[in-house]
N, C-alpha and C positions, 0 to 999 in steps of 0.2 A: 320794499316791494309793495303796490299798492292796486289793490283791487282793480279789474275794469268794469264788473257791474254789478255785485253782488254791492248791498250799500254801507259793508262794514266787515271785517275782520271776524267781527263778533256778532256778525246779523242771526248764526243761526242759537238760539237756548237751548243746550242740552242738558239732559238731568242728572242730579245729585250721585256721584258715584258712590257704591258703598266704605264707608270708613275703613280703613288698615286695619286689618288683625290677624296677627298669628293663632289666633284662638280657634282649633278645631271645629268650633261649634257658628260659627263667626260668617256671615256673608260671605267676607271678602273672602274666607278660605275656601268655601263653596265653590266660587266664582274660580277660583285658581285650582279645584283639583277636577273639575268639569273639563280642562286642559286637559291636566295630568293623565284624566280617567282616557278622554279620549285618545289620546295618541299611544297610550297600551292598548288600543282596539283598531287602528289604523286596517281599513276595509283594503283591497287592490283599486276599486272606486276612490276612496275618500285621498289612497295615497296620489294614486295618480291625479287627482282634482287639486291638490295641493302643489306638484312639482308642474303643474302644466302653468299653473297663474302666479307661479313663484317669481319671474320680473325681477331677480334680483341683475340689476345691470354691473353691477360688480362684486363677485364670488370671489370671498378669500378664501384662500387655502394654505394652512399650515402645516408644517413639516421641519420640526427641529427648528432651526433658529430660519427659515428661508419661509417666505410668506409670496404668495404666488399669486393673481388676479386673472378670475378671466369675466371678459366684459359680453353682457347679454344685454336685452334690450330692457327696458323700465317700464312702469307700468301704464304710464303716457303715450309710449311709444307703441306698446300693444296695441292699444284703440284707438291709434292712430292707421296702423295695418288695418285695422278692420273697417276703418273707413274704407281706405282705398280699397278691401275686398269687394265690400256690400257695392261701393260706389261703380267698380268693374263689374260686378255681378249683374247689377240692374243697369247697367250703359248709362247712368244717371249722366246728364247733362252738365256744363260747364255750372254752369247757376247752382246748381245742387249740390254739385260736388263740392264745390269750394265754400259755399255755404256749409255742408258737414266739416268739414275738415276745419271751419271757420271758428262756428258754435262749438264743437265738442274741445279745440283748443282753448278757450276762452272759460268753459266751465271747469277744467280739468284745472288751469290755472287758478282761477277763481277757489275752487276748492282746497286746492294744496294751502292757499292762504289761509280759508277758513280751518281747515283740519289740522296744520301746524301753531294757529291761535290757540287753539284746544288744547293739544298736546303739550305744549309749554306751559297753558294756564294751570293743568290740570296733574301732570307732570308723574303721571299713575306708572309704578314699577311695571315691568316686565312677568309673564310667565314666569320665562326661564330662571330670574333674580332670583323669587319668591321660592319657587321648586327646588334650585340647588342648595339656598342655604336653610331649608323648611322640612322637606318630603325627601329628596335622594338629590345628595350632592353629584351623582357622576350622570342626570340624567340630562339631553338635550332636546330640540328641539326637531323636524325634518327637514326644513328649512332655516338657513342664516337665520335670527332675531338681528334687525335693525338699531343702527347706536344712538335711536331718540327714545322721544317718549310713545309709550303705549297705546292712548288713548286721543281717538277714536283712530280707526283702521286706517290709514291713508290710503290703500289701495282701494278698500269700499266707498271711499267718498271720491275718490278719482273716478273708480269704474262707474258708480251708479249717478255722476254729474252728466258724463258722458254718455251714458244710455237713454239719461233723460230726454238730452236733445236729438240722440240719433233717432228714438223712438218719436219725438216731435216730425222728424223729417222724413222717414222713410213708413213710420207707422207702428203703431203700439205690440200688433202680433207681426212685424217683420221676422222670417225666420232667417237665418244665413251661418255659414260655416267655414271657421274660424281656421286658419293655417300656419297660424304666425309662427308658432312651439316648433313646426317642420323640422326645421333646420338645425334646433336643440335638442332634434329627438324623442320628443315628446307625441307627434302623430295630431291629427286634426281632431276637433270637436265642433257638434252642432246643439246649436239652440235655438229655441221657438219664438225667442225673441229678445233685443239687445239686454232688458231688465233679468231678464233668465242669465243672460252672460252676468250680468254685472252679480246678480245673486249670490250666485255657484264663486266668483270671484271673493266675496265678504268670507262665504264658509270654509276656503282655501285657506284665507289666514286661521282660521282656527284651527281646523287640521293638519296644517304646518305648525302648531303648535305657538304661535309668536302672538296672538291677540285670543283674547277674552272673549266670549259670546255676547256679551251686554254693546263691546267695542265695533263687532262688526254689524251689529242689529243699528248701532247708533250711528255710524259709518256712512251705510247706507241710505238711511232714513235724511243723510245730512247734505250727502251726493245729490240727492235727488229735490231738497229744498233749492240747492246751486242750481242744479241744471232747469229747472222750472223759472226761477227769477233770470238767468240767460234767455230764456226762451221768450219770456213776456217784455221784457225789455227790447230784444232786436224785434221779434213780431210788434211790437209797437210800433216800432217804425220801419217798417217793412214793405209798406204799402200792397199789403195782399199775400205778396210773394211767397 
């Protein structure tokens, strides 16, 4: 698969992760019971902010030897609804709309590229790994963990590629309110602006337990180097528009 604007795989430099240790006193354990600590503190806020941007588009479920799926939408496909909400909310125009739906697909791609280069370069264990066979073997997560690698957030670097361009399009404090969760039972939420979604989306993986805090800051930060190089590249040739 190969990029359509970002100019490499490996365009964006993210920083030196802390070295492996089982050592008590040691970064990386810090870094891993920052987790641990959090999700023994789990808010009715921080739960519910977790199960609403959880995306997982395929929940397994087991039960004795019978393993059971059910399919929800991805985390692509959420901001893909929330095009078409803002784009119905403001009557945006033919031009605009499809231009959103345009850019925010292109960076969202673009970044799964770059954030799966990462995650295989970098190839950083899980939470969950470290904590059961570390801290407490019978402890989990509140959402699924995902069966790649760690680092950096794939959902932060989805969400906040895609905010960059929406907030390119519609504007930096566009506020608008988000429906998608409905139908999962989840209820609506609003934000003051697409980078607020994309935010609250980074901290969801850490209070679901399945990413590090260094992962979703770097996540983030990596989303929104994507979605900026989309933006200057089609505005480049855009002729105004």
């Amino acid at each position: 698969m190969r990029p359509l604007l970002i100019p490499s795989a490996s365009f964006y430099e993210v920083p030196p992760l802390p070295t492996y240790s089982t050592d008590t006193g040691s970064v990386f354990h810090k870094m891993v019971m920052e987790v641990y600590n959090a999700s023994k503190q789990l808010s009715d806020s921080t739960r519910s902010m977790a199960l609403y941007w959880d995306d997982n588009p395929n929940i397994s479920t087991h039960r004795g030897h019978l393993v059971t799926m059910e399919h929800r939408i991805s985390p692509p496909g959420h901001w893909l609804n929330i095009v078409s909400t803002v784009s119905r909310a403001e009557k945006a125009d033919l031009y605009t709309t499809t231009k959103a739906y345009t850019l925010a697909s292109i960076a969202m791609y673009d970044g799964g590229i770059a954030c799966w280069h990462e995650k295989f370069r970098t190839d950083l264990v899980r939470p969950i790994t470290y904590i059961q066979e570390y801290v407490q073997p019978d402890w989990s997560t509140l959402i699924q963990t995902p069966p790649f690698p760690e680092f950096p957030s794939g959902h932060s670097v989805t969400s906040a590629a895609a905010a960059t361009v929406l907030s390119g399009i519609f504007g930096e404090d566009h506020s608008f309110v988000d429906s998608t969760e409905v139908l999962f039972g989840q209820g609506v939420r609003r934000f003051n602006s697409f980078q607020d979604a994309a935010w609250e989306v980074s901290l969801s993986r850490f209070y679901g337990g399945i990413h590090y805090m260094s992962s979703i800051r770097e996540g983030n930060s990596q989303g929104k180097a994507v979605g900026r190089v989309v933006l200057e590249r089609i505005n480049g040739t855009d002729h105004g528009k």
